[in-house]
N, C-alpha and C positions, 0 to 999 in steps of 0.2 A: 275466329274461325273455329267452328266447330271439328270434333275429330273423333271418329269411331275405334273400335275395338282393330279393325285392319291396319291402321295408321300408326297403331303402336308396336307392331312390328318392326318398322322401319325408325321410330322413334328409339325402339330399346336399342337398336342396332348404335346407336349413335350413343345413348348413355353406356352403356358395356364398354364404350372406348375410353371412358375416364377412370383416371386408377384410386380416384378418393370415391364416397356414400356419395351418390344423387339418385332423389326420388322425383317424380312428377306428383304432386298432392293437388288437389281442390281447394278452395277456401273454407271448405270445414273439417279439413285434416284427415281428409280420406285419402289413402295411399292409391292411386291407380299407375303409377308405372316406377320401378325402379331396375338398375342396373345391377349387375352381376356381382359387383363388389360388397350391394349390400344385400342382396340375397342369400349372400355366404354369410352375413350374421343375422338375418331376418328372414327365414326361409318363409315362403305362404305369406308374404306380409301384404300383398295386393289386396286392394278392398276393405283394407283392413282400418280403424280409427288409428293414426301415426301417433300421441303420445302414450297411447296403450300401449303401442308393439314394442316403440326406443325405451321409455321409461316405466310403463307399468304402469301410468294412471290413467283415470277419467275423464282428467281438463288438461289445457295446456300447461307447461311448464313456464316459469316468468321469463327465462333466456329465449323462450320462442320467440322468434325472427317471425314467424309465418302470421301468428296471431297481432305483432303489433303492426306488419305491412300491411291486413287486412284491414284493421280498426282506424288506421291513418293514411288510409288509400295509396301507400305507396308501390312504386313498381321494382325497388331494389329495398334488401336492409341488410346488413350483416354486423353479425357481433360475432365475439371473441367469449368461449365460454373457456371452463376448466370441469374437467370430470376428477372429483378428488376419490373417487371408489377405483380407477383408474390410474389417476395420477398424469393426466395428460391434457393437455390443451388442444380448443380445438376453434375453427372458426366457421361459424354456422351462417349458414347463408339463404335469402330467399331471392325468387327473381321472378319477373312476373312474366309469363308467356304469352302472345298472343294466339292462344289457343283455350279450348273453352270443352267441357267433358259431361255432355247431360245437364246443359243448362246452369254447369259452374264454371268459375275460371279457375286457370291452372298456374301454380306456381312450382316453378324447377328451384328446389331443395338442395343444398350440397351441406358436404359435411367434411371439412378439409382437417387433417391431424395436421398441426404444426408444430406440434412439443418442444423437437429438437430445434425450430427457427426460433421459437419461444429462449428455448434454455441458452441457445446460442447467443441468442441478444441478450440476456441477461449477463452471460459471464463477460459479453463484453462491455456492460456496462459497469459491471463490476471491476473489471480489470480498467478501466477508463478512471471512477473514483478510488481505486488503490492508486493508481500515477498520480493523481490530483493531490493525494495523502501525504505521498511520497516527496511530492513538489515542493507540498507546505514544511516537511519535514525539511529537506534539504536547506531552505533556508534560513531555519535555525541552525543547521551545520555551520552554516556560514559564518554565523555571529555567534554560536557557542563559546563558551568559556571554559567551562568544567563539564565532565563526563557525565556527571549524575543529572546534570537540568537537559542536556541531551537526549539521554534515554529515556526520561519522564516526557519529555514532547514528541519523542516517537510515540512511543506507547499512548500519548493520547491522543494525537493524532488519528491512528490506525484502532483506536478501540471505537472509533466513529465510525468506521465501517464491517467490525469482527464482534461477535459476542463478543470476544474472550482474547486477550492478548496477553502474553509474556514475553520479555523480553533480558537476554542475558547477557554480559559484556564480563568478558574476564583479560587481566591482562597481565601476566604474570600471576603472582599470589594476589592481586588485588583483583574485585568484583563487586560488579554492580549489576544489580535486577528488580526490575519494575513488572510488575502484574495487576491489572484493569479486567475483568469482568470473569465471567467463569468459564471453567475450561474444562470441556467434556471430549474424551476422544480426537486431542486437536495431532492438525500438522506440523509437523517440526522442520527449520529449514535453519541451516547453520553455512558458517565462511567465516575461512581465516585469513588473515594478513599480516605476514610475520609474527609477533609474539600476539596478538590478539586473538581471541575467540567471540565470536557474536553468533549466538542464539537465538531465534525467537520461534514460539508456539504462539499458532491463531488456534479459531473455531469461526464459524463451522467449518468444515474440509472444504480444500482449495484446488483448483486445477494446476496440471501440470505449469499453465502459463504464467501462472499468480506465483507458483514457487520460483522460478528465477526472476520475475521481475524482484520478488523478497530476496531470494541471494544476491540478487545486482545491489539491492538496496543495503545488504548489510556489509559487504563489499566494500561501498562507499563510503558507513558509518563506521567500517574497520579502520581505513583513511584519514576521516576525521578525528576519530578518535586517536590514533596515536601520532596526527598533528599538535590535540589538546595535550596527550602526554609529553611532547618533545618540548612545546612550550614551555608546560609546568617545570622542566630538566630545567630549560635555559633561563627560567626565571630565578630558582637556584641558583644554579651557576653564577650569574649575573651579580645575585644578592652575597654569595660567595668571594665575589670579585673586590666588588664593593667593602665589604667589610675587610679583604686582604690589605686592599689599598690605603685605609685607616688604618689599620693599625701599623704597618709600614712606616707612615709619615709617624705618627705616635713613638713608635719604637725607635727613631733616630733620634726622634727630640729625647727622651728618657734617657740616650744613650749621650749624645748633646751634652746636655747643663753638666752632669757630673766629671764629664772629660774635659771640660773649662775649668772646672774646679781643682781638679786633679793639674794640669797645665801650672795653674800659679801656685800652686804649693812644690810642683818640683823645682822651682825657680830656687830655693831655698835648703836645697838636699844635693849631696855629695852627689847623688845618683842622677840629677834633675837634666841634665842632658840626655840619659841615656833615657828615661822617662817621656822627654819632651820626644825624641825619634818614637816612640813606641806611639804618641798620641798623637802627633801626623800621619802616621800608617794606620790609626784608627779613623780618623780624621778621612783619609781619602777613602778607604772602606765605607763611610756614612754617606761621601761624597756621589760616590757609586748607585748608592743606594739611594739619594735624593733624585739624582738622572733616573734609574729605576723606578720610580716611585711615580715623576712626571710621567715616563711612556707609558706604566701602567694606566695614569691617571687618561692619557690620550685614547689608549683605548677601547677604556670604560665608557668616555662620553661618546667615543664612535660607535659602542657596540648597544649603546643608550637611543642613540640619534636611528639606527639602521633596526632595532626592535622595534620600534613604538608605532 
C-alpha cells in the first residue's frame, strides 16, 4: 500500500508513542519518518541518507540490519550491536512494513538501548560461575589436609574467573598467602572466625552481590580451616599420647629388673626385711601403674578407632 505525505501524520502519531529511536526508512536508507525520541538527537533528519545522519558515512555500516534484510529479502532482522564511543549496548532492529513511499518499500527501524539488561545479565552470569568456583572449591574443603594445598585451590580456582587473585589466611602468628595473576585497584573482602583472619583481593571490581557471596565463602573457609588446625592439635595430642604410654610401660620395666635384684640381696642383710617391706610398696606403686598403663593403653586405641 502505498502512503502519502498526509498519512504520516497519523503515522508519526503512533511512532512518538515509543520511548526508544524508530525511524520509517526506504530501502535505500532514506529517512522519511521518525519519531520524537529520535528527533531529539537527529533534528532535520527526514529526507535525509540515514548512515550519514547516525554515523557520518557514505555507505552502510556492517552492523546494519536494514542493508542485509534488503540483500536477503527478509521481512525481520535484528542484532545486538555495542557503541564503544559510548559505551552502551544496543539492539538494532529492522522490520518490514507493508507500506511502500514513491515507489519504495518501507522499513520500520528501531533502535532499543539495552546496556543495563546487557550488564545485568552479565553480572549474573558472573555471579552464576563465581558459585560454580566456589562449588569446586568447597569440595576440596572437604578432603583438605593441610591449610596451604587449600588456599592454593582456592586461589586457583577463582583466578579462572578474576585477573587477579590474593588470598590471605592468618591464624594466630601463623600465615599463609597465595597470589595468581595481577592486581590493579582490586576489592578486598575479609571475615573472621574466632582466631582466624581470611583475606582475599580480586580484580577487576566486583559488585556488591559478589562480595558477600566472597564473605559467605571465606566464612566457610574460616571453618575449615580451623577444622584442619584442630586436627593438626589432636594429631599431636594423640602422637603425645602414644609416646606417654611407652614409655610408661618402659619405665616400670627399668624400674622392675633392679628391684628383683635388690629383693635377693636383702635376703642376706640385717636390714633385709625391712628392705623386703620397702620393695613391696614399690612393687604395688608399679602395680598401679601397670593398671594405669593398660587404661591408658584402652583409650589410645579408642581414641585411635573414633579419629581415623
Amino acid at each position: 500500500m502505498s502512503v502519502g505525505d498526509e498519512d504520516f501524520r497519523i503515522l508519526k502519531s503512533v511512532l512518538d508513542s515509543f520511548p526508544f529511536y524508530v525511524i520509517l526508512v526506504d530501502e535505500e536508507h532514506k529517512i522519511v519518518l521518525a519519531n520524537r525520541k529520535f528527533e531529539e538527537l537527529f533534528p532535520d533528519a527526514i529526507g535525509h541518507y540515514c548512515p550519514g545522519v547516525v554515523h557520518g558515512t557514505d555507505s552502510p555500516v556492517p552492523e546494519c540490519p536494514l542493508e542485509e534484510a534488503v540483500e536477503r529479502g527478509l521481512d525481520a532482522l535484528e542484532k545486538e550491536v555495542y557503541d564503544p564511543e559510548h559505551d552502551r549496548w544496543f539492539i538494532s532492529a529492522v522490520y518490514r512494513v507493508d507500506l511502500s513511499y514513491r515507489g519504495k518499500r518501507l522499513y520500520c527501524h528501531f533502535l532499543v538501548d539495552i546496556t543495563e539488561r546487557k550488564r545485568y545479565r552479565e553480572r549474573l552470569e558472573r555471579i552464576n560461575e563465581l558459585l560454580l568456583k566456589i562449588n569446586e572449591v568447597n569440595r576440596h574443603i572437604v578432603n583438605a589436609e593441610d591449610i596451604e594445598s587449600l588456599v592454593s585451590a582456592a586461589v586457583k580456582n577463582l583466578r579462572e574467573i578474576f585477573s587477579g587473585v590474593r588470598l590471605r589466611v592468618q591464624f594466630g602468628n601463623d600465615e599463609w598467602v597465595k597470589t595468581e595473576g595481577e592486581l590493579r585497584n582490586p576489592t578486598k573482602v575479609t571475615s573472621t572466625y574466632g582466631k582466624l583472619l581470611a583475606e582475599i583481593m580480586v580484580c577487576p571490581e566486583i559488585s556488591d552481590q559478589e562480595k558477600e557471596i566472597l564473605r559467605t565463602f571465606l566464612c566457610n573457609l574460616c571453618i575449615a580451616l580451623e577444622k584442619i588446625k584442630l586436627d593438626e592439635e589432636r594429631k599431636r595430642a594423640f602422637e603425645s599420647i602414644e609416646k606417654n604410654v611407652y614409655q610408661m610401660a618402659v619405665l616400670t620395666d627399668h624400674i622392675r629388673n633392679p628391684l628383683a635384684s635388690i629383693a635377693l640381696l636383702a635376703e642376706d642383710t640385717e636390714v633385709g626385711e625391712r628392705i623386703l617391706k620397702e620393695v613391696d610398696r614399690i612393687n604395688e606403686v608399679l602395680r598401679k601403674l601397670d593398671e594405669g598403663w593398660i587404661e591408658s593403653e584402652k583409650i589410645r586405641e579408642y581414641l585411635k578407632k573414633s579419629w581415623k
